[in-house]
C-alpha positions in Angstrom: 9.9 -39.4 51.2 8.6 -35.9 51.0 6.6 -35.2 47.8 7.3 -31.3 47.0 4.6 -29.8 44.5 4.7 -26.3 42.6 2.6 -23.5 41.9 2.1 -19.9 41.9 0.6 -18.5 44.7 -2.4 -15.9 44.3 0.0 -13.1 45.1 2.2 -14.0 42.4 -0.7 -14.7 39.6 -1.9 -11.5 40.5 1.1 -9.2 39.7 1.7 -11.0 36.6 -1.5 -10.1 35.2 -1.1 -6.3 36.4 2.2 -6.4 34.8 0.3 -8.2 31.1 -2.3 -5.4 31.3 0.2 -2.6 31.6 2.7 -3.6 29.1 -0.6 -4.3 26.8 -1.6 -1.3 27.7 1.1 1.0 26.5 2.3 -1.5 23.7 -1.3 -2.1 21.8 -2.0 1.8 20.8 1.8 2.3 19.6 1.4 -0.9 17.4 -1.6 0.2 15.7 0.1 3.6 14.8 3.0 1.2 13.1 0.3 -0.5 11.3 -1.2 2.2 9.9 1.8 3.9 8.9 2.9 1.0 7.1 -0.6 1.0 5.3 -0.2 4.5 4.3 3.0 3.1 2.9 1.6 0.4 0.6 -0.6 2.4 -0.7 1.5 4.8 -1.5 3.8 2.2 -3.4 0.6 1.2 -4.9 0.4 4.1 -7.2 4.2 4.9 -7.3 4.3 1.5 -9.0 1.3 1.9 -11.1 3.2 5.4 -12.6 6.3 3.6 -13.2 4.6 0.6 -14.8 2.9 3.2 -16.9 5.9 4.9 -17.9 8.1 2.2 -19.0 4.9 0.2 -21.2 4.7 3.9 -23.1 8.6 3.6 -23.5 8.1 -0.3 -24.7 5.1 -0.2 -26.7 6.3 3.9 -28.0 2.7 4.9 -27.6 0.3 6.8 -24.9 -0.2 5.0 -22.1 -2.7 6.9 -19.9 -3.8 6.9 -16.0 -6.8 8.3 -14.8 -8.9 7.9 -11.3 -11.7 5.3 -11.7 -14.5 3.4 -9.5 -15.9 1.2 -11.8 -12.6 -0.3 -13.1 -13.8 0.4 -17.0 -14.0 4.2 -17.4 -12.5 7.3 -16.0 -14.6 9.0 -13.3 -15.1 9.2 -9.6 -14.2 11.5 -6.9 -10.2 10.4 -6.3 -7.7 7.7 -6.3 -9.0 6.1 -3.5 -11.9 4.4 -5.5 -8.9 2.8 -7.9 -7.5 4.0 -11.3 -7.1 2.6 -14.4 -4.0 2.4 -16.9 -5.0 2.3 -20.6 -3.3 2.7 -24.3 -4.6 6.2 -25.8 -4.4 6.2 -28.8 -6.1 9.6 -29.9 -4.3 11.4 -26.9 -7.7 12.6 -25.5 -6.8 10.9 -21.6 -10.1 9.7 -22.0 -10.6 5.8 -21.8 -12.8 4.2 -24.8 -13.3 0.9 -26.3 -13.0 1.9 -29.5 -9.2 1.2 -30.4 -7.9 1.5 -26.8 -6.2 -1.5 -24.3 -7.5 -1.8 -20.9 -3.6 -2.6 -20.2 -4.2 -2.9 -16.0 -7.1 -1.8 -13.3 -6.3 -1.1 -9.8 -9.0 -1.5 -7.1 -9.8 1.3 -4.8 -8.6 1.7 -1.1 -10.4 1.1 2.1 -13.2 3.0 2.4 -11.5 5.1 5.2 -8.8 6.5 2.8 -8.5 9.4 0.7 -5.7 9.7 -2.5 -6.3 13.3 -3.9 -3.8 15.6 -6.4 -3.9 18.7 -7.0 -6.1 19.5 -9.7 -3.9 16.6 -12.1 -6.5 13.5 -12.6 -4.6 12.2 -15.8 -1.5 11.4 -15.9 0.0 10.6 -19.6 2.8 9.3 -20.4 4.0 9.8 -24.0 6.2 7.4 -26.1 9.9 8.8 -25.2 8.4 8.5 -21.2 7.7 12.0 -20.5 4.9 13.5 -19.4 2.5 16.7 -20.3 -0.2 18.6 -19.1 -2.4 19.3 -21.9 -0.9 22.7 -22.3 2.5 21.4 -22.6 3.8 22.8 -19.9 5.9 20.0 -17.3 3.6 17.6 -14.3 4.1 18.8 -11.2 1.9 17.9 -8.7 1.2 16.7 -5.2 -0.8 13.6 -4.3 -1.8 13.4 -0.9 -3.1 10.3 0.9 -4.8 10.2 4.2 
């Protein structure tokens, strides 16, 4: 009886691993793009969601519910969104946080250290009671954030 073994020969283990490190090589730097992209597009959801939560507790609570940039989580300040923002009951309209009278309602870290979240010259966003919001002027929010 003839015992018949098999295995690859070294021809055949060789273009496999020519074919691996092409399709790895193509495929690797087109997957990173999609995870960044979809990084850029949590984070962007991140806010979005931290505006409509701040709209609809001023509509439930029919007060001021403010949101300002912060980086120590307890106080407005800091360069941009990216360091994490703050959402807080104000009740003397000044889009300032203090602890006198005023809810610390939700704090939202900052973003890896190589992102950016800036607007357009709008740091505080307030929402009054009926939902709407108001520059301090009165005049309607219209802005642009960008994140990079």
């Amino acid at each position: 009886m003839q015992k018949h073994e098999s295995a690859f020969t070294l021809i055949e283990l060789m273009i496999t691993i020519a074919v691996a490190a092409a399709v790895l090589t193509f495929g690797v730097p087109g997957f990173s793009r999609v995870i960044e992209r979809n990084q850029l597009s949590a984070y962007t959801n991140q806010l979005i969601s931290s505006l409509h939560f701040a709209r609809s507790e001023a509509v439930r609570r029919n007060q001021n519910i403010t949101i300002c940039h912060s980086s120590d989580g307890s106080s407005c300040g800091g360069v941009g969104y990216e360091n994490g923002w703050i959402i807080f009951l104000d009740n003397n309209s000044d889009r300032d946080y203090s602890d006198t009278g005023e809810e610390l309602i939700r704090v939202n870290e900052g973003l890896p250290s190589n992102y950016t979240m800036r607007t357009n010259g709008l740091a505080v966003f307030r929402y009054a009671s009926n939902g709407k919001t108001t520059k301090t002027d009165g005049s309607s929010v219209a802005g642009l954030i960008v994140l990079c």
